[in-house]
N, C-alpha and C positions, 0 to 999 in steps of 0.2 A: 858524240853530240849531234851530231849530224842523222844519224841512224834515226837517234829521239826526234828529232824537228822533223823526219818524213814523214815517222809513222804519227807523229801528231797531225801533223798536214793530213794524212789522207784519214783520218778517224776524223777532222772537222770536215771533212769534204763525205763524208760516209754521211756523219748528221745532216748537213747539209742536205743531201739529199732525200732522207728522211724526212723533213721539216718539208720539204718538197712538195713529197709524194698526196696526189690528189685523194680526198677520203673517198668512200661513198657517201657520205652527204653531199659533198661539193659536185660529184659525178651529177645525182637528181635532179641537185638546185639548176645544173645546167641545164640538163635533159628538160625542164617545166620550161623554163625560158627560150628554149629551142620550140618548143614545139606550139607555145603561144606563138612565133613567130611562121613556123612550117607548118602544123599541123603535125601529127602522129606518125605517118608517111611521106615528109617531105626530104627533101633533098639534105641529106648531111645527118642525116636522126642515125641511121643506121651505120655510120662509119664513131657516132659518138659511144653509142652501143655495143659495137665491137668492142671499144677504147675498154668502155666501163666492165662488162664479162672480160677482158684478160685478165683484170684488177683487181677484179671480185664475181666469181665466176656461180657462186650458191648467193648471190647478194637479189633476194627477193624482186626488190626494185626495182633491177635491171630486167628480170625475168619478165616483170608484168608488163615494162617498156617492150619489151622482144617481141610481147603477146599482140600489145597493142599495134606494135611499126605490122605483124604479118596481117591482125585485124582489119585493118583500115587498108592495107593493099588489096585484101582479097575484098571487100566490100568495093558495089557499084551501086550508085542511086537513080530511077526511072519516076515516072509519074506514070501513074498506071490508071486505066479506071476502074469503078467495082459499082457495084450496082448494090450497095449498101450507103447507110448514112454517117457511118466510121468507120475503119478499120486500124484495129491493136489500140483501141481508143483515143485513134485523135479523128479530128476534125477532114473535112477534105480542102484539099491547098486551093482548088478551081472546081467548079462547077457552071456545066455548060448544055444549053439545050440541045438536045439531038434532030430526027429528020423530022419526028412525031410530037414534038413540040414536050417531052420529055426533060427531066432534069437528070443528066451520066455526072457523077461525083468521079474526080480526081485524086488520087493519093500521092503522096510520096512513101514507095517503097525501097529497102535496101534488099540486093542479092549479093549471094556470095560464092567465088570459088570455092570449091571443096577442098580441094589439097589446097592452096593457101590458109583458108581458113581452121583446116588440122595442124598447120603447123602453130596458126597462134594455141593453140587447146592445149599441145604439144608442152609451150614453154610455161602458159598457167597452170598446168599439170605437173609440171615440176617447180613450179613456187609454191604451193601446195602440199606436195611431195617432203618438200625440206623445212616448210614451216607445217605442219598441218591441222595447228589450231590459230593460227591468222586469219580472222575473217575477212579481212582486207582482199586474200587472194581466193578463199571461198566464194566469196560476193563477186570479186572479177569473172567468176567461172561462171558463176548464174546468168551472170548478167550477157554475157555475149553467144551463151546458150538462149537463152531468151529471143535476144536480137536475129539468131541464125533461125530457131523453131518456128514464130512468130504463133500462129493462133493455134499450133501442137507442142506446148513445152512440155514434152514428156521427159528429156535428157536433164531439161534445168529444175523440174521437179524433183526429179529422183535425187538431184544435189541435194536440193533442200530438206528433204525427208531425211537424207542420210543426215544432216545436222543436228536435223531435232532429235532422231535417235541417239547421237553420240549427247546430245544433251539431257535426254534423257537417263540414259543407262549410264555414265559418269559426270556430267556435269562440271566439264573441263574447266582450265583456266585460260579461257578465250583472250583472245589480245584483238589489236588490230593495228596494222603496221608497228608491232613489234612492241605496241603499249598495253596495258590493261585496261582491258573493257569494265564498264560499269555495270552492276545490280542492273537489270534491265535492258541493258542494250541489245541481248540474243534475240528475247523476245519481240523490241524493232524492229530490227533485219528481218524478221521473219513474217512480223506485220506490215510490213512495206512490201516485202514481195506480195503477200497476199492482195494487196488495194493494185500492184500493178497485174495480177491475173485478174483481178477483176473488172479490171479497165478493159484489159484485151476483149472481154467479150463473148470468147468462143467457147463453145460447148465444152471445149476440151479444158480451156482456162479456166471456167467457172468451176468444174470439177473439181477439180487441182486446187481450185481455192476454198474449197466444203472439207475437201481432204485436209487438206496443211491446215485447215480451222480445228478438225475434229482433234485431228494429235497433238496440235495447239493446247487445247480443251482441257483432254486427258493430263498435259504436263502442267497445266495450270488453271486446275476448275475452279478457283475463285476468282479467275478473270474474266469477265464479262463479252471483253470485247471479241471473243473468240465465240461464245453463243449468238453475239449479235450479226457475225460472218455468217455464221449455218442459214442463220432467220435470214439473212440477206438475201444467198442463195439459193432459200425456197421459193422466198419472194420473186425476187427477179427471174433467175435461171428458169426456175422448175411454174413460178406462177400458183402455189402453191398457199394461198394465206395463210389457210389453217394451221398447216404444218409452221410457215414462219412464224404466226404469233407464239405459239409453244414456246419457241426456242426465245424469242424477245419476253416473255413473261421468266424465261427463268433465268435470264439477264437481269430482269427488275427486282430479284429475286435479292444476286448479288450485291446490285448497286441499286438504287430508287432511284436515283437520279441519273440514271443512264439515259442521254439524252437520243442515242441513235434506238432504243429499244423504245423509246417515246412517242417518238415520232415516226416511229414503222409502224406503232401498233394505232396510232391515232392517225393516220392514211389506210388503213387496212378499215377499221370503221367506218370510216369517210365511206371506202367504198361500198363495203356491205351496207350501208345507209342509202346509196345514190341506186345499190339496184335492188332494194327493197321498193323503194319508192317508183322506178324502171317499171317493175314487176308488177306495181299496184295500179300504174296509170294505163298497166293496154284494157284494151277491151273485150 
């Protein structure tokens, strides 16, 4: 009898522990409430993180925490000037005359260690690795390539082209954090990057955003909003009307009520009108 009451004791004391044991959910829930409080890299993130990889060591989550706590170490932020009127498309934080009575614009930029910031690539490279149709950790990868490249994303291009290719050539069953994605949503992610290469501004972003339009295009020619990208970056990048209207006429093609192909091609008249009129009034 005694034998039976031990090993009962210790089989309720086994459960016990069991019922215990921290999920990975409960691990995150912490980690989001820590880091509202710290920050990504503050004091205590990274000994919670440890905790959470013993526990669950392939656990996505933890990974992209990993990425984050070495992101944010290796990131420092300055105010720099530039002798432009944006840069990566924002605004400038100060502006201030010079000797010549000149206006020097102000930014805030971020830099970053190299070896810090390989090692966050490091661990979103392997949540990636283990999930590799989660776009959750795709998009983490973009996105802090981006922030590292700044007006040369050539690394976080090449991400996103490898997407649209794998969505092209099989047409996965995309999730995101571990859910199903909806009818649609690839093609957001991927219109989203593009409005933020376009923001950026830079010869090399605007490219990048003609390109990701074009295979856009190709995977989905009755979608308009991908003609209306091309017309954009004739228009703006290239300066180019002629060539943009094409591509906004055969947006209106798709859709008539396309309002961004409407309103590009009625500004492109506007102008052709203002230097007809330019042209008729010299002497």
């Amino acid at each position: 009898m005694k034998k039976i009451l031990t090993a009962t004791i210790a089989a309720l004391a086994l459960c016990t522990a069991a019922l215990a044991q921290t999920t990975a959910q409960e691990y995150l829930e912490k980690y989001s409430r820590l880091i509202q409080r710290l920050g990504y890299a503050g004091v205590g993130i990274e000994t919670h993180i440890d905790k959470w990889e013993e526990a669950f060591p392939r656990d996505g989550r933890m990974l992209e925490a990993r990425c984050n706590y070495y992101l944010y170490k290796s990131m420092t932020t300055e105010i720099v000037p530039k002798d432009r009127s944006k840069f990566l498309g924002n605004k400038p934080v100060l502006s201030l005359p010079d000797s010549t009575g000149g206006k020097v614009n102000y930014f805030e930029e971020q830099f970053f260690d190299d070896e810090v910031f390989g090692t966050a690539v490091k661990y979103i490279d392997r949540a990636v690795q283990y999930y590799p149709l989660d776009l959750l950790y795709r998009a983490d990868k973009v996105n802090i390539l981006l922030a590292y490249e700044k007006e040369s994303p050539d690394l976080a291009v090449a991400e996103l082209e490898t997407l649209v290719e794998m969505e092209r050539s099989s047409h996965p069953n995309w999730q995101f954090a571990g859910a199903p994605v909806e009818e649609g949503d690839f093609s957001q992610l991927i219109s989203s990057y593009c409005i933020t290469l376009y923001n950026v501004g830079s010869p090399a972003s605007y490219n990048a955003f003609c390109k990701l339009s074009q295979e856009m295009s190709k995977l989905e020619p009755k979608e308009p909003n991908w003609l209306d990208n091309i017309g954009s970056y004739w228009l703006v990048a290239r300066g180019n009307d002629k060539k943009a209207m094409s591509f906004y006429k055969k947006a209106l093609k798709l859709d008539k009520e396309d309002q961004v192909a409407q309103r590009n091609i009625s500004l492109i008249e506007r102008r052709r009108t203002q230097a007809k009129k330019a042209k008729a009034s010299r002497p």
